[in-house]
C-alpha positions as CSV (number, residue, x, y, z in Angstrom):
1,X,23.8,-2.0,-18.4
2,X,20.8,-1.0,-16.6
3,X,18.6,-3.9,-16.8
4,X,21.8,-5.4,-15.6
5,X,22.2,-3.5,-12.4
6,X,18.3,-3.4,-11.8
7,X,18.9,-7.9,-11.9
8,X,21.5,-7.4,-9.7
9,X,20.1,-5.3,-7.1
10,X,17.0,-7.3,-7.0
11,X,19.0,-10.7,-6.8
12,X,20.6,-9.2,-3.6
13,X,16.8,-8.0,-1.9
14,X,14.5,-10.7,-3.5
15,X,16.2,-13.1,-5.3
16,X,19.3,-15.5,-3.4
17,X,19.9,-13.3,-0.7
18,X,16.3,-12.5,-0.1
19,X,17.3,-10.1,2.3
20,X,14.0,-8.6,2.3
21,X,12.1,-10.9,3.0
22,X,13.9,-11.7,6.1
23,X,13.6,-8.2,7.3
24,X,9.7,-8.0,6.9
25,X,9.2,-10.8,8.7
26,X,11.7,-9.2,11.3
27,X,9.5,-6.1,11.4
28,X,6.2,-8.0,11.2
29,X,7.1,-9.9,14.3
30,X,9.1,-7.2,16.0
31,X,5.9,-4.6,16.0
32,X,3.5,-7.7,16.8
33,X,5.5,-7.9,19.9
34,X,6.4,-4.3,20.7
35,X,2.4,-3.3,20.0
36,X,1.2,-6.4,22.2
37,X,-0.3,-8.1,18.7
38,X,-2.6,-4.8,18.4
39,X,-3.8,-6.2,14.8
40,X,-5.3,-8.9,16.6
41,X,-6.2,-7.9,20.2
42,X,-7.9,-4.4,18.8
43,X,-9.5,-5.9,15.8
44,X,-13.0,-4.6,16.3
45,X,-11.3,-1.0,17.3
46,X,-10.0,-1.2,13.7
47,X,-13.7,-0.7,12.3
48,X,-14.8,1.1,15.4
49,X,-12.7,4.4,14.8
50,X,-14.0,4.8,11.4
51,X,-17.0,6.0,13.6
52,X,-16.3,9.9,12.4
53,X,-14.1,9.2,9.8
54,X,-15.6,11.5,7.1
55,X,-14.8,14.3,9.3
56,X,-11.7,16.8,7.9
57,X,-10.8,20.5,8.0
58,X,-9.0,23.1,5.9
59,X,-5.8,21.4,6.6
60,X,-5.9,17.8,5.7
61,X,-8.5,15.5,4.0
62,X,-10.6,13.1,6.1
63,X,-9.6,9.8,7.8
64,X,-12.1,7.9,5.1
65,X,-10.5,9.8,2.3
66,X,-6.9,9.0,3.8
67,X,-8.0,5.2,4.2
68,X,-9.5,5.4,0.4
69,X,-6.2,7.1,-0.5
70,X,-4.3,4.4,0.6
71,X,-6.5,1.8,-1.0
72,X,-6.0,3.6,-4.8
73,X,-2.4,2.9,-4.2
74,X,-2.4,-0.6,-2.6
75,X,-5.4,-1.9,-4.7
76,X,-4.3,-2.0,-8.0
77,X,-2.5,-4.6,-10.0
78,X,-0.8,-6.3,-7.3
79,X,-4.6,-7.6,-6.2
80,X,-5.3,-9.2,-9.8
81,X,-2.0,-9.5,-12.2
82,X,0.0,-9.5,-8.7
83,X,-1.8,-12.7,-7.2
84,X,-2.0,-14.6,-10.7
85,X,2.0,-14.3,-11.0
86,X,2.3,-15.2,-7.3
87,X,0.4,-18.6,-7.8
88,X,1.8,-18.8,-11.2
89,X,5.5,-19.0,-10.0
90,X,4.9,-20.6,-6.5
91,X,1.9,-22.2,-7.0
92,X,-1.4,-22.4,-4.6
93,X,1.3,-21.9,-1.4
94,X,1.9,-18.5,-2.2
95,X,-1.5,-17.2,-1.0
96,X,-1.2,-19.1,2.5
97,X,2.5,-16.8,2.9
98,X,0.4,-13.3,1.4
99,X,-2.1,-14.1,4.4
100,X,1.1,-14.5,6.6
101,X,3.0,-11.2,5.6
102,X,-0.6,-9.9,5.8
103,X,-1.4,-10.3,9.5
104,X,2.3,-9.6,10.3
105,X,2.1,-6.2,7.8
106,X,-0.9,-4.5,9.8
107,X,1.5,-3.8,12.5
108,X,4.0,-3.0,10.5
109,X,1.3,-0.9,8.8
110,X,0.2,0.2,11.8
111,X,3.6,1.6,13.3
112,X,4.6,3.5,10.3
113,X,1.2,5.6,9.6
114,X,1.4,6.3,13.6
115,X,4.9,7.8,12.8
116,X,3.9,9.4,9.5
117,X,0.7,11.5,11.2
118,X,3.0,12.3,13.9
119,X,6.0,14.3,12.4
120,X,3.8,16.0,9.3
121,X,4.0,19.5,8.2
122,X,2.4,22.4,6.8
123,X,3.5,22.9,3.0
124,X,3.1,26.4,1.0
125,X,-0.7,25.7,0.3
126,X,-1.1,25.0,4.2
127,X,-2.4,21.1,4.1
128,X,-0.8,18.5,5.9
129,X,2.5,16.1,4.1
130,X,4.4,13.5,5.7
131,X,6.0,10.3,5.2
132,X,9.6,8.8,5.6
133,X,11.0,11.0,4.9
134,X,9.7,13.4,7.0
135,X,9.8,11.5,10.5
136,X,13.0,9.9,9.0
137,X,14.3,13.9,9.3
138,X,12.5,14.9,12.3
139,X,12.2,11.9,14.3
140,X,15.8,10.7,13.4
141,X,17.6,13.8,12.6
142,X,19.5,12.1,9.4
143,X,18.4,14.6,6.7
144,X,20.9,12.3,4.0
145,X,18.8,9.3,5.0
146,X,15.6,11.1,4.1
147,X,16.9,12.5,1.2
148,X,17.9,8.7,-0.1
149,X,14.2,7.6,0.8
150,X,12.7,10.7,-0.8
151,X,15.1,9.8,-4.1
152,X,13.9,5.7,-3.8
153,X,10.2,7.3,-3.7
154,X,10.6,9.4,-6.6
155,X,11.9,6.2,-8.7
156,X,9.6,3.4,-7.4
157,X,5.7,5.5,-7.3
158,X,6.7,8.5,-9.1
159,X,7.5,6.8,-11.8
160,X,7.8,2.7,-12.3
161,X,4.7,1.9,-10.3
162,X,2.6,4.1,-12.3
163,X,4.3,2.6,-15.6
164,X,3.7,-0.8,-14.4
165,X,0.1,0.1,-13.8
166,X,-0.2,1.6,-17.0
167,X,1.6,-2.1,-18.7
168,X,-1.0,-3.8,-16.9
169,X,-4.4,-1.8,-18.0
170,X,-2.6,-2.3,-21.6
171,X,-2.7,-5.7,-21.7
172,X,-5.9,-6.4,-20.2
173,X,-7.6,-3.6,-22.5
174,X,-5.7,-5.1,-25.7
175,X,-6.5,-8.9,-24.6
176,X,-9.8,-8.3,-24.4
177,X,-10.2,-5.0,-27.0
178,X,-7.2,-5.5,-29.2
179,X,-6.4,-2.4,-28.9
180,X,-2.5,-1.1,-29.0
181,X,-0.9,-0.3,-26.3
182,X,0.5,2.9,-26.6
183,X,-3.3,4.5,-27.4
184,X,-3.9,2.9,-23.6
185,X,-1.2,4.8,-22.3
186,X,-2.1,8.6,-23.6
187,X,-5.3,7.7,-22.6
188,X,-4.3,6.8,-19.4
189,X,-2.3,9.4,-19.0
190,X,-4.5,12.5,-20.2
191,X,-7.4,11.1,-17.5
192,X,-4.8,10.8,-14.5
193,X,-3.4,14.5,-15.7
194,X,-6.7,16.1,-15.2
195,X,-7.5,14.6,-11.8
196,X,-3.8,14.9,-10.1
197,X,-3.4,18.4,-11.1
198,X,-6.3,18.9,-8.1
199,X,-4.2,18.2,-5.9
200,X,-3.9,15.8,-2.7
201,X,-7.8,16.9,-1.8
202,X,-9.3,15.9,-6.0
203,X,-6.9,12.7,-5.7
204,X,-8.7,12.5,-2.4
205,X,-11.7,13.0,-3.1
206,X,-11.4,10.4,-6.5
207,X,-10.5,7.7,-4.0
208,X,-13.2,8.0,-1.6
209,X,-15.8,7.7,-4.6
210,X,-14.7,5.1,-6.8
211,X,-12.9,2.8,-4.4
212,X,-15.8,1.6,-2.0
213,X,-18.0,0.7,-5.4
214,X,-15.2,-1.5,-7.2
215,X,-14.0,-3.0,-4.3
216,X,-17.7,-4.0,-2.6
217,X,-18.0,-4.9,-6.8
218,X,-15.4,-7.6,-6.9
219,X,-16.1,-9.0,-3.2
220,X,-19.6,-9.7,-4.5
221,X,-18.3,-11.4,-7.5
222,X,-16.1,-13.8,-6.0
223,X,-19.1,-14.8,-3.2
224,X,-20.6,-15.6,-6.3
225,X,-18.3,-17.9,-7.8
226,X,-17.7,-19.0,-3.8
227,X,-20.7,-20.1,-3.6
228,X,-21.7,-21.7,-6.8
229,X,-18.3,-24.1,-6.3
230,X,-19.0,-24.1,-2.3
231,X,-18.0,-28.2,-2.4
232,X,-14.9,-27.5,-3.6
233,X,-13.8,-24.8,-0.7
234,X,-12.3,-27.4,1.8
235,X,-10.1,-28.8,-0.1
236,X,-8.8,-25.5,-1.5
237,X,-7.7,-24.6,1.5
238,X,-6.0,-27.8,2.3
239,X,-4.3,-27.6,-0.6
240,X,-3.2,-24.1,0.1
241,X,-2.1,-24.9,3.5
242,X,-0.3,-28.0,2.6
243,X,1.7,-26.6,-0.6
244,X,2.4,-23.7,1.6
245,X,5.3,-26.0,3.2
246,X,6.0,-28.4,0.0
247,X,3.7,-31.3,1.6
248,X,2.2,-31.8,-1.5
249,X,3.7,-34.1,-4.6
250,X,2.7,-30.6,-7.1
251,X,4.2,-28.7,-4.3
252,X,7.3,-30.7,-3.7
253,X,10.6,-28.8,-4.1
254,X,8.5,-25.3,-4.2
255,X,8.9,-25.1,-0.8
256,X,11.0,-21.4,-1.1
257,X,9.4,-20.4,-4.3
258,X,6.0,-20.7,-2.7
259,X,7.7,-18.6,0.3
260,X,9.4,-15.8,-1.6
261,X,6.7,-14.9,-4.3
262,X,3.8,-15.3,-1.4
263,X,6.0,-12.8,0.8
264,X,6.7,-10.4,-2.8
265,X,3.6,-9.8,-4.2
266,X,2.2,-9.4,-0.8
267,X,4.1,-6.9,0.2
268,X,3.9,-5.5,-3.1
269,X,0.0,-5.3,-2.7
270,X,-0.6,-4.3,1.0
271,X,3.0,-2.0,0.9
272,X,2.8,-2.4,4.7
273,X,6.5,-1.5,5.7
274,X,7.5,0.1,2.1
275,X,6.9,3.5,3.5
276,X,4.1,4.3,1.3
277,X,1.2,4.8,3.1
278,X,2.5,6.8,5.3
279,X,2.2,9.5,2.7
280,X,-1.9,9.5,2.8
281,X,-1.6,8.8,6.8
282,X,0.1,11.9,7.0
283,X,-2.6,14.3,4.8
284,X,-5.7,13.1,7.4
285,X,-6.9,15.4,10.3
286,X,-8.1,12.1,12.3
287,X,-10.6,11.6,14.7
288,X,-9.8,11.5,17.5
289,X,-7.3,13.9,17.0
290,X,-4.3,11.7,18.2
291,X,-1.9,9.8,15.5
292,X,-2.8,6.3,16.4
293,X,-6.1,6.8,15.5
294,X,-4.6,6.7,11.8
295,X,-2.7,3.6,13.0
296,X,-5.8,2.1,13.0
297,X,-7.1,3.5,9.7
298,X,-4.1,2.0,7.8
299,X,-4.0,-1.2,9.6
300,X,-7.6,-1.5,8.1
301,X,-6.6,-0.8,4.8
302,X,-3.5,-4.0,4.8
303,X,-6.5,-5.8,5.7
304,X,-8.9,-5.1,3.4
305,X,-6.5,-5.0,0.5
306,X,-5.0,-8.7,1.1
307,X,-6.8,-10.5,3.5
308,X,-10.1,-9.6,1.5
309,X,-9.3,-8.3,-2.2
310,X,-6.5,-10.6,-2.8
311,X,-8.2,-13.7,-1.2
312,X,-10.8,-12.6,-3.6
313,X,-8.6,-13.1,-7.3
314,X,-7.2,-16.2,-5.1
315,X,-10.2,-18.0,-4.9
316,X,-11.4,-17.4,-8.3
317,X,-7.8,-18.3,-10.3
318,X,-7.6,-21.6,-7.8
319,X,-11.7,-22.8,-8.0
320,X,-11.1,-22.3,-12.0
321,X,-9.4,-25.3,-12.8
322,X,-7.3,-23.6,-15.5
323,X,-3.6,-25.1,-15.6
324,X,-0.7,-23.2,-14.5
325,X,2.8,-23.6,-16.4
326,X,5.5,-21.9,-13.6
327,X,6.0,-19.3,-15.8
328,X,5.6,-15.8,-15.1
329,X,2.1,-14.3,-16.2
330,X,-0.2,-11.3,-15.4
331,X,-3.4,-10.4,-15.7
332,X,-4.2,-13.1,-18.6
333,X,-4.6,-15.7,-15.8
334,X,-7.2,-14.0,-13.9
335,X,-9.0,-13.1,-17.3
336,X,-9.0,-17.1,-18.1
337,X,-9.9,-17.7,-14.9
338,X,-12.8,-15.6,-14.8
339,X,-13.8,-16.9,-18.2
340,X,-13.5,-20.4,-16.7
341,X,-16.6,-18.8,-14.4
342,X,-19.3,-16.7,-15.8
343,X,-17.9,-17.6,-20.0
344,X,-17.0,-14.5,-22.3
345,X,-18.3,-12.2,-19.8
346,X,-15.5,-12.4,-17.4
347,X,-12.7,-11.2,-19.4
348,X,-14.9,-8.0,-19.9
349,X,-15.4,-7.7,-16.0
350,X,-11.5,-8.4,-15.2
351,X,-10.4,-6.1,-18.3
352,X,-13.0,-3.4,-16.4
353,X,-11.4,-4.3,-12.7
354,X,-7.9,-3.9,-13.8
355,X,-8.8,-0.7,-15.5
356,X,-10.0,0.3,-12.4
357,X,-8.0,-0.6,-9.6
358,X,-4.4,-0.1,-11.5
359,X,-6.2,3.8,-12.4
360,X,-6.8,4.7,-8.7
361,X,-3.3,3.3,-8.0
362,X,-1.7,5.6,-10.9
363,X,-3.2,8.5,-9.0
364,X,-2.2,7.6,-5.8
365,X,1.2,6.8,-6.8
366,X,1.3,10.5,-7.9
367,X,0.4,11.8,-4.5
368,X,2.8,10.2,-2.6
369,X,5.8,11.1,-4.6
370,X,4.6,14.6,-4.6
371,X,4.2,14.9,-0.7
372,X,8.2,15.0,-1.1
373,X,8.2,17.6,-3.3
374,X,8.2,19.7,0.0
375,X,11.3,18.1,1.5
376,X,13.3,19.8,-1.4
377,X,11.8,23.1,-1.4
378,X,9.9,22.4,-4.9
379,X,6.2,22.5,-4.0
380,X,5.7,25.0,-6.1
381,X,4.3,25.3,-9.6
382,X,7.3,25.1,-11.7
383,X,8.3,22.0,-9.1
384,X,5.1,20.0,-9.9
385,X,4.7,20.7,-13.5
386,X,8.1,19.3,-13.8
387,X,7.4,16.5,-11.8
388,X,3.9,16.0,-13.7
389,X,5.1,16.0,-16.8
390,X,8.3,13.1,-16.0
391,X,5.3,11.1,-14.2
392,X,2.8,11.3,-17.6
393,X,6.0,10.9,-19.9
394,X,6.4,7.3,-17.6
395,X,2.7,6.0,-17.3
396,X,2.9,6.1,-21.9
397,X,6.4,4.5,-21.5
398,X,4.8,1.7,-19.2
399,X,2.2,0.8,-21.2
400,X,3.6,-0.4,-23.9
401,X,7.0,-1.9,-22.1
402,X,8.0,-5.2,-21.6
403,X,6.3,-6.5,-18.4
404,X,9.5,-7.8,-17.2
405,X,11.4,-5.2,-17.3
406,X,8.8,-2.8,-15.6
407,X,8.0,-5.1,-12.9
408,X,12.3,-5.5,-12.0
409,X,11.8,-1.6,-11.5
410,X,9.3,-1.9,-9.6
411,X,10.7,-4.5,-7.2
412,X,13.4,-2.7,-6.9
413,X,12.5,0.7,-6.2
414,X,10.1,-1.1,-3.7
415,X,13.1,-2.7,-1.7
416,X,15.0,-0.2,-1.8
417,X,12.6,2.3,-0.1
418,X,11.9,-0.9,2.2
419,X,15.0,-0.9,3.2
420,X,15.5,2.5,4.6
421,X,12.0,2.7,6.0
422,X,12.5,-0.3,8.0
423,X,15.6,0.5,9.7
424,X,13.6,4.1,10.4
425,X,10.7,3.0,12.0
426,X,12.7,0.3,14.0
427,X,15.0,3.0,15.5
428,X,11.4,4.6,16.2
429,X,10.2,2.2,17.9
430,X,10.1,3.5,21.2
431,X,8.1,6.5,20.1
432,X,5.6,4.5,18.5
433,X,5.2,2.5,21.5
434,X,4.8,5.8,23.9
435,X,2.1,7.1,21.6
436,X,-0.1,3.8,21.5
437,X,-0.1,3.4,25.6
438,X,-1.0,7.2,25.6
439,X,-4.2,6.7,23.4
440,X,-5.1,3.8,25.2
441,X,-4.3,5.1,28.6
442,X,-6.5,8.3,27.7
443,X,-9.3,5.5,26.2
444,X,-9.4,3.4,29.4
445,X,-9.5,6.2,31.8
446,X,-12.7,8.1,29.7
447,X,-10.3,11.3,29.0
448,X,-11.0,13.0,25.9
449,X,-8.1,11.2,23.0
450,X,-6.4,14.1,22.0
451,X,-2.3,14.0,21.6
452,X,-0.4,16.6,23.1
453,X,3.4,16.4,23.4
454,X,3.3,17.1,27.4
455,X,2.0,13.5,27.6
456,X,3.9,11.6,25.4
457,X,8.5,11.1,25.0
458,X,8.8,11.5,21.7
459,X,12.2,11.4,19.4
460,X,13.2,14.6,17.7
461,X,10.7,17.0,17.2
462,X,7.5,17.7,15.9
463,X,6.1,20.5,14.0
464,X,5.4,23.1,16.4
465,X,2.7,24.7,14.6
466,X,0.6,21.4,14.3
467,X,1.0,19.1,17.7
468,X,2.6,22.0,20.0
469,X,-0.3,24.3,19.7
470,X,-2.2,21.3,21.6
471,X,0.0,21.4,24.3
472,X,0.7,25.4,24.3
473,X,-3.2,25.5,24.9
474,X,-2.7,22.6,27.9
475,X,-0.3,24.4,29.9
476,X,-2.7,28.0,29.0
477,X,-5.9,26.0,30.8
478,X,-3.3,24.8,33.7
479,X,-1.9,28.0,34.1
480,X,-5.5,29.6,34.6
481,X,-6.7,27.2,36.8
């Protein structure tokens, strides 16, 4: 009965009514035009305010660490397993309509990590949370609407995602090791225990160090393989271009399956407009000390993780020459692939990759459903052990689950939170937009970029002992002279 209703909700978001996919292209555009197309016109800026972006206090973690936060989560499967299913089902089209939702996500991206760092709070421990949620309750004032968010979050990266991670480091380990499934997931489990149990800042702190190494790893690889098959590159990307819109005879007819798996698993890689990253956007102190500086941190990250990681597995499955049979598949295609390259080796390197990238994203996932904990007045211990102990219970599950029915979870607990977040920072919009012409006014004008709720109209309120405190101390200096 369950499976049954998952199918069915899915059908509605993904499947014939593909509602969802509509209404990320809506957003995509909508913010492209609200923001002025600020993913393309401040493109350098992007890399530029990473400048001091190792910089954090007692309060949150750094905007590095946030960025590397938000990379454990996005870089995981849906970079390897993600982009083999997405080819696999729609064929070489799909990648052309990731690149697409891509460009479109980062100001999607963009919008929601401003909002996220804008309406944060203090918890019990006194570091920075935020999310949905959060400006959902603040910026909105619909606590039931936050509350359904917060309950979507709780299903989709407390618990599925990191099952669905779990599934695919168990396949790619007993592919390549042959070993069973269920030993992965303690494993898997007992490592992730240890780190989470740190906290936001060790989560933190994990990210920063092992995502910069395995993703710089795996760029290098595929330049490799780039450049040994460099006479086959052109017409690649013809082909990807033309079977993006059915012009070619393998492509005919796969017009809307190239469309809708291109748009799914690239949303389900980059999560712009899922309401995820908001979460690690949220925990930074940035610098500048203004919200759309972690606008552009996030924007960086949809970037990096599809425009660069996924074009990465892209390039490798399609210069392989392995056959595809429309069926749904996983990480075994990017293994074969990879053997197709470098021989026995690669299915060692992709079993390693995997390992890797779905790991951070476990951990991640972890964070962000516990930066909710907070909204219902459990971030304390008995709250977390509680939650710690569903979340571990789910990665063992996952990993020895079908990987159909852990990826219909996932899809939808990843509409449904889509959904909601959406229609948030939509209705948000105008607050979003106030905050970007302030940084930029400030910026142009050589005033120091610093936010302060004087300057800016804002929906709903703040937290008044995080932004106000900048504008108490304002209104101190003007009073003084």
């Amino acid at each position: 009965m369950i499976e049954s209703l998952v199918n069915t909700i899915n059908n509605i978001l993904w499947g014939q009514g593909q509602i969802l996919i509509y209404l990320l292209l809506f957003a995509g555009f909508w913010f492209s035009v609200k923001l002025k197309f600020v993913q393309i016109r401040h493109f350098g800026y992007m890399f530029a305010v990473m400048k001091n972006s190792t910089q954090s206090d007692q309060s949150g973690i750094s905007s590095f660490q946030a960025l590397c936060t938000g990379l454990s989560a996005r870089v995981g499967t849906g970079n390897l397993a993600g982009v083999a299913m997405a080819i696999s089902l729609g064929g070489s089209g799909a990648v052309f309509w990731m690149w697409v939702i891509a460009l479109l996500g980062m100001a999607t991206g963009f919008a929601e990590s401003v909002l996220g760092q804008l309406y944060k709070v203090k918890d019990q421990n006194n570091e920075f949370r935020g999310g949905p949620a959060y400006y959902i309750r603040q910026g909105l004032g619909n606590p039931w609407l936050a509350v359904t968010f917060a309950v979507c979050l709780f299903l989709g990266y407390g618990f599925s995602f990191s099952a669905m991670q779990a599934n695919t480091i168990a396949e790619a380990l007993n592919n390549t090791f042959a070993i069973t499934p269920v030993y992965s997931g303690v494993v898997i489990a007992i490592i992730a225990g240890i780190i989470v149990m740190g906290g936001l800042r060790s989560i933190a702190r994990f990210a920063e160090k092992v995502v910069p190494v395995m993703g710089l790893a795996f760029v290098g690889l595929a330049l490799i393989v780039t450049v040994i098959n460099i006479e086959l590159i052109p017409a690649m990307i013809q082909d990807i271009v033309l079977s993006a819109f059915g012009l070619t005879e393998a492509a005919a007819g796969a017009f809307g399956a190239a469309i809708k798996n291109g748009i799914q698993r690239g949303l389900y890689s980059n999560e712009a407009g899922a309401g995820s990253v908001p979460h690690a956007a949220a925990g930074a102190s940035p610098v500048p000390n203004h919200p759309v500086a972690q606008g552009y941190v996030q924007m960086l990250g949809v970037f990096f993780d599809t425009m660069v990681l996924c074009t990465c597995t892209a390039v490798i499955i399609l210069l392989s020459g392995i056959q595809l049979n429309g069926e749904m598949a996983g990480i075994s295609i990017t293994q074969e692939a990879m053997t197709a390259h470098i021989g026995g080796a690669g299915t060692y390197f992709v079993a390693g990759a995997i390992t890797l990238f779905a790991f951070t994203s476990v951990v991640a996932n972890y964070a962000y459903a516990e930066s909710n904990l907070h909204l219902f007045k459990l971030d304390h211990k008995a709250g977390r052990l509680a939650y710690t102990a569903v979340y571990l219970l789910m990665v063992i599950w996952g990993a020895s689950a079908s990987l159909k029915q852990v990826w219909s979870l996932a899809d939808m607990a990843l509409g449904l939170m889509t959904l909601v977040n959406i229609y948030a920072i939509v209705q948000l919009t105008p607050t979003i937009v106030s905050l970007t012409k302030d940084y930029w006014h400030k910026r142009a004008s050589g005033q120091k970029i610093e936010f302060s709720v004087a300057d800016v109209d804002i929906q709903g309120q703040t937290s008044a002992d995080i932004w106000q405190r900048c504008d108490s101390d304002k209104k101190h200096l003007k009073n003084n002279g």
